[in-house]
C-alpha positions in Angstrom: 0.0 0.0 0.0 0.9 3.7 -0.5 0.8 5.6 2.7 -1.8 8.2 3.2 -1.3 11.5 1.0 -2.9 13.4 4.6 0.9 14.7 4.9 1.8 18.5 6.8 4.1 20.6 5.1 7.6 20.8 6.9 7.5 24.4 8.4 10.9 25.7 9.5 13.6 23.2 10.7 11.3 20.4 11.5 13.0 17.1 13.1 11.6 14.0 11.7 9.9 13.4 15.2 7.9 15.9 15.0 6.7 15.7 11.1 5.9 11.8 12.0 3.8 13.0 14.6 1.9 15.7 12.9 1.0 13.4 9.9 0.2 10.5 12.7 -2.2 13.1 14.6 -3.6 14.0 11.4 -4.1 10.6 10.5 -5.6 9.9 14.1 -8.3 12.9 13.6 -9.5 11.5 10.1 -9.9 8.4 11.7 -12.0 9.5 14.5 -14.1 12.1 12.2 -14.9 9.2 9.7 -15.6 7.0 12.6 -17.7 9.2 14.0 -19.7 10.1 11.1 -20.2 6.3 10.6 -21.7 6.1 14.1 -24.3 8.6 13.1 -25.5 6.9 9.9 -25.7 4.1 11.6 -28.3 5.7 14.3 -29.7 7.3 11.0 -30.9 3.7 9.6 -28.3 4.3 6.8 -25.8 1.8 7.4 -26.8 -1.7 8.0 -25.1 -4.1 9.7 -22.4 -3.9 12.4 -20.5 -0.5 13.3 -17.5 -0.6 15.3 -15.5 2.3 16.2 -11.9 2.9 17.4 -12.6 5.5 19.9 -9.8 5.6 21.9 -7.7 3.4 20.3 -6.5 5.6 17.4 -2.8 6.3 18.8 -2.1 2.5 18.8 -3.6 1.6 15.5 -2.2 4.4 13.8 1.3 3.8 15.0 1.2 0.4 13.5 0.0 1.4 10.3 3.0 4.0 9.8 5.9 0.9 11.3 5.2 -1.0 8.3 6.6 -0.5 4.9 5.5 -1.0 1.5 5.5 -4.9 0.8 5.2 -6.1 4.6 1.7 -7.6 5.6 -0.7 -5.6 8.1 -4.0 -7.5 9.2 -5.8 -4.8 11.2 -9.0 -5.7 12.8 -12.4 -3.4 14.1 -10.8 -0.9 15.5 -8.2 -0.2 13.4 -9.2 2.6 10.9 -6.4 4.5 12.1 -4.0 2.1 11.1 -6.0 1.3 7.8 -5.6 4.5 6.8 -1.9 5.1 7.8 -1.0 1.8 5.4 -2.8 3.6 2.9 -6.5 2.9 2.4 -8.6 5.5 0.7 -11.3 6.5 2.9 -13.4 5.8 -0.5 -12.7 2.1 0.5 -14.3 2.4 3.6 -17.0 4.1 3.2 -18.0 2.3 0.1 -17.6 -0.5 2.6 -19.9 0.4 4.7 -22.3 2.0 2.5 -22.9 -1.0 0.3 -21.4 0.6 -2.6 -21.1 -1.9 -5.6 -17.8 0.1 -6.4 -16.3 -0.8 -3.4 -13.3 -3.8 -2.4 -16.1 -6.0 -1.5 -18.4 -4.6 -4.5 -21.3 -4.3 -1.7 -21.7 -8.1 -0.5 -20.0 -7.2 2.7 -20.5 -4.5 5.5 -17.9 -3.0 8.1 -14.7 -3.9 8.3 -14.5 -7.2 6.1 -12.3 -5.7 3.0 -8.7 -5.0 2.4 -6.4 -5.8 -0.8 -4.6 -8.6 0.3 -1.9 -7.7 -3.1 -0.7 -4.8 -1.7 -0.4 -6.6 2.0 -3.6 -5.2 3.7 -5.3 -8.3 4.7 -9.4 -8.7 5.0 -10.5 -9.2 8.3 -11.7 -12.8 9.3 -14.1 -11.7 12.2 -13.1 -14.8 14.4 -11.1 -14.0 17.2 -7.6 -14.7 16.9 -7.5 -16.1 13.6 -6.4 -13.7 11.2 -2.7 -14.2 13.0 -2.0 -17.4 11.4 -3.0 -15.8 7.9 0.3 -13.5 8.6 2.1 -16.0 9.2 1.4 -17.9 6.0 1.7 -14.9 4.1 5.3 -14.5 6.0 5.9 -18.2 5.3 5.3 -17.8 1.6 7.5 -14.7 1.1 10.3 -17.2 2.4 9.7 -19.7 0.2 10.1 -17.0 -2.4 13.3 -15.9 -1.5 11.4 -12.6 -0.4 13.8 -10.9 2.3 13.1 -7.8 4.5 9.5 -7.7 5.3 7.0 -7.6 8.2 3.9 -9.2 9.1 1.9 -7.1 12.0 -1.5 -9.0 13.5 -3.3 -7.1 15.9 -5.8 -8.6 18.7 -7.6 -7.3 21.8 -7.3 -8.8 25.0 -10.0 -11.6 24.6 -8.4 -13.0 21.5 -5.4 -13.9 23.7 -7.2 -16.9 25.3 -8.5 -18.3 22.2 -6.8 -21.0 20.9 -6.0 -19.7 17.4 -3.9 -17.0 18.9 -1.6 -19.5 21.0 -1.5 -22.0 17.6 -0.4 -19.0 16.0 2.0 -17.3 17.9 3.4 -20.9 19.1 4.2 -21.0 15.7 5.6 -17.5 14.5 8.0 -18.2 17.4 9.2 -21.7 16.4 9.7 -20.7 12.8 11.1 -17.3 13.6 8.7 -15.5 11.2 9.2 -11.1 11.5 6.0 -11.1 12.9 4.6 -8.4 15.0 1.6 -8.9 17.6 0.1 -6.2 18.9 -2.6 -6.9 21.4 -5.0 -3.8 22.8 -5.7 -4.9 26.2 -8.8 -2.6 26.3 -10.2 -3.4 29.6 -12.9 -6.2 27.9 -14.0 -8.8 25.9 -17.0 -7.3 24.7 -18.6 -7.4 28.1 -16.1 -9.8 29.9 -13.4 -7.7 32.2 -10.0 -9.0 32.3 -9.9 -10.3 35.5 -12.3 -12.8 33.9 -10.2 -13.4 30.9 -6.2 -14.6 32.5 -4.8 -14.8 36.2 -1.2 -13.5 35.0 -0.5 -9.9 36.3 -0.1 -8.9 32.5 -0.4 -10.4 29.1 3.1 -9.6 28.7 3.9 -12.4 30.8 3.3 -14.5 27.9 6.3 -13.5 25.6 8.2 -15.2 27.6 6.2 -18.3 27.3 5.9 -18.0 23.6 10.2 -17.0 23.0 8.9 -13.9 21.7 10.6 -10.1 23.0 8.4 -8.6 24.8 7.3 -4.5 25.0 4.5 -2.5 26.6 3.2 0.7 25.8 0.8 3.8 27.1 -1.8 3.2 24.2 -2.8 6.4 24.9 0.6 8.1 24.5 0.9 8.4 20.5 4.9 9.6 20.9 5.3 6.2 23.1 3.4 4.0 20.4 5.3 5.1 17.9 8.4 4.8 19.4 7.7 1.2 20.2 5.5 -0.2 17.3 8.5 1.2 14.9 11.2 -0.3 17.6 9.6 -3.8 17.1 9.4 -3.4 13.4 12.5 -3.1 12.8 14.0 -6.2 15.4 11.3 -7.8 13.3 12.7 -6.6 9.8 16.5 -7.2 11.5 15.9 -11.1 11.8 15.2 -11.1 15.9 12.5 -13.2 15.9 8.8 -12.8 16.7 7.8 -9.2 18.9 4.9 -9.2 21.3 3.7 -5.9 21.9 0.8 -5.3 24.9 -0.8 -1.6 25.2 -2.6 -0.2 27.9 -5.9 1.5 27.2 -9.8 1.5 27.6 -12.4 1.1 25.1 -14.0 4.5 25.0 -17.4 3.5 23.1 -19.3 0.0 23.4 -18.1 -2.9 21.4 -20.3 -1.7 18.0 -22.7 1.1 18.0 -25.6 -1.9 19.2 -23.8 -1.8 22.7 -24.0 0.6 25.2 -21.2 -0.1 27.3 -23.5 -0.2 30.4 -20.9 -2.9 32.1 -18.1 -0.2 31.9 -17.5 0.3 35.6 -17.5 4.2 35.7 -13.7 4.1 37.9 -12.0 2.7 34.9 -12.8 6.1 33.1 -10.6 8.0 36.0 -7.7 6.0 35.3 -4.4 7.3 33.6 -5.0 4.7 31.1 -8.2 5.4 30.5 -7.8 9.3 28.6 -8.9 10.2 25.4 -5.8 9.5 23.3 -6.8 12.2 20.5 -7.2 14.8 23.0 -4.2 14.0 24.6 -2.2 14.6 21.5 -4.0 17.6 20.9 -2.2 18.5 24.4 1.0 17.6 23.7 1.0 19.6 20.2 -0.1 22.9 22.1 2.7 22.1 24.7 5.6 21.3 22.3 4.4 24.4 20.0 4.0 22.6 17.0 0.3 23.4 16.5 -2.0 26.5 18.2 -5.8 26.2 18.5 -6.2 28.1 15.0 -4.3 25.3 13.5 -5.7 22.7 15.3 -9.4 23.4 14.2 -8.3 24.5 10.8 -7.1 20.6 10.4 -10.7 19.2 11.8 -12.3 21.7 9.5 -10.3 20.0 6.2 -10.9 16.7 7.6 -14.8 17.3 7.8 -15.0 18.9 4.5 -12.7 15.6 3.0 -15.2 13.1 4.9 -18.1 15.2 3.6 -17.3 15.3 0.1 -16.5 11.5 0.3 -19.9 11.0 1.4 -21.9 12.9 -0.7 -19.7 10.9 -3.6 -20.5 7.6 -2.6 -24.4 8.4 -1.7 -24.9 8.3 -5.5 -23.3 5.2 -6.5 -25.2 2.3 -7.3 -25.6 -0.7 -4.9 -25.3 -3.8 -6.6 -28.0 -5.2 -8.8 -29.5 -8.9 -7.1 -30.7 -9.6 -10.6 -27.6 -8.7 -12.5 -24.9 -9.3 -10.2 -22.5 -12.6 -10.4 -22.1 -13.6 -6.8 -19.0 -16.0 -7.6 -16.0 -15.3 -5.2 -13.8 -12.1 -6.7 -10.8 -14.6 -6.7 -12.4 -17.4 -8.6 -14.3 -16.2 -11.6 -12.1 -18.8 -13.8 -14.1 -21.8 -11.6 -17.7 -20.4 -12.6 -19.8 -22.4 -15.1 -19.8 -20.6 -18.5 -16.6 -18.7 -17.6 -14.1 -18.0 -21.0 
């Protein structure tokens, strides 16, 4: 994939820090407009099916979007717009997605977050839990047996997908074949409903690196200058030939697990908790307090970012769904199999 053309200027002497943060925040900001514009369709009766949002989650998923490189694998997961976006999908793709567009990657047979372009390394999401790790690892696998060096395969999970036994199968073996494969699990508080006191006994899922022979790292998830410190960090032992890297970040789930949900089981303490801030916001902060952006600019960004989602919309509102009568539902891969096919 390309990475995202939602770039800042350089102004002045501007270290590379700082210009990966701005385009990360930026990044982070469409992500949470687009999301939230979603949510409201959805309430609207316009969108059907599931909506999930990454509320909260942003800094994380964005950060793993922007370690990877053209030509590694990334299979992001529901709350992962961010990160979609930073390993270059057009917003177009998304909200034809979700809109039922028959122009879309799925061509309108599939809702939410079920599309990718799995040429260009952006895997669809397989909704069962955990199970989208071992499709890295083939990819990974088959780039081997192709004499393919240099590339990097990042699976992302939350916290419930960590006791499922696809993720153990997986990692178990990512570790024993030594595949550059990144794992990056969101412990967001729940399982859907399920806290995680319910979920494992160890004092943290980082515990398990260990276990697995993988290098272990955690993170703020709501520090975007500490997640993209460590999601590039583990990248590149990845890319360097140092074996699998587990990577654990701390945050809450700001929103319920899909629009449907309420959150009600959210224990209101948990929102009073360092880990448990707003991690848009919190950027916002830290771009006021290193000088790098004022309020002016800060709102002038939200206002482009509106206007982009906007326009997006209004495009994709008069495109055709697909036809029932004149569409072929064969599989997009496997027209050459259908009956009549030349």
């Amino acid at each position: 994939m390309v990475h995202s053309p939602l770039k800042p200027e350089p102004v002045g002497d501007v270290s590379p820090m700082q210009e990966l943060y701005l385009r990360a925040y930026r990044l982070m900001l469409l992500a949470r407009v687009l999301d939230d514009k979603f949510a409201s369709l959805y309430r609207a009766g316009k969108i059907h099916g599931g909506v999930f949002l990454g509320r909260g989650q942003e800094a994380l998923s964005v950060a793993c979007g922007l370690a990877l490189r053209e030509g590694d694998v990334f299979a992001p997961l529901i709350r992962d717009q961010a990160g979609r976006l930073a390993f270059g999908e057009p917003i177009l793709d998304a909200v034809r997605t979700y809109l039922g567009s028959a122009l879309g990657p799925m061509r309108g047979r599939d809702g939410n977050v079920h599309r990718g372009h799995p040429k260009q390394g952006l895997l669809a999401m397989i909704s069962h839990l955990g199970a989208m790790i071992s499709v890295v690892n083939g990819a990974l696998l088959a780039r081997r047996m192709k004499g393919i060096a240099g590339t990097v395969g990042l699976a992302c999970c939350g916290d419930g997908a960590t006791s499922t036994g696809a993720f153990h199968e997986a990692l178990n073996q990512a570790a024993v074949e030594k595949l550059p494969l990144v794992m990056v699990v969101a412990n967001n508080q729940f399982a859907y409903s399920t806290p995680t006191a319910r979920q494992f006994a160890c004092d943290s899922l980082l515990d398990r690196a260990a276990g697995y022979g993988f290098h272990g790292s955690e993170v703020d998830g709501t520090d975007l200058s500490a997640c993209l410190t460590t999601l590039t960090a583990a990248a590149d032992r990845a890319r360097a030939g140092r074996g699998p890297q587990l990577v654990v970040a701390r945050l809450l789930r700001l929103c319920g697990h899909g629009e449907h949900d309420d959150a009600h089981y959210v224990d209101a303490k948990l929102k009073h908790l360092p880990a448990s801030r707003d991690c848009l916001k919190a950027s916002e902060d830290f771009l006021r307090a290193q000088e790098w952006a004022d309020a002016p600019t800060l709102a002038a960004w939200r206002a482009e970012v509106v206007q982009k989602v906007e326009e997006t919309l209004a495009k994709v509102h008069r495109e055709p769904a697909p036809d029932p009568f004149k569409e072929n539902w064969y599989a997009l891969s496997a027209r050459h199999l259908c009956e009549g096919y030349e």
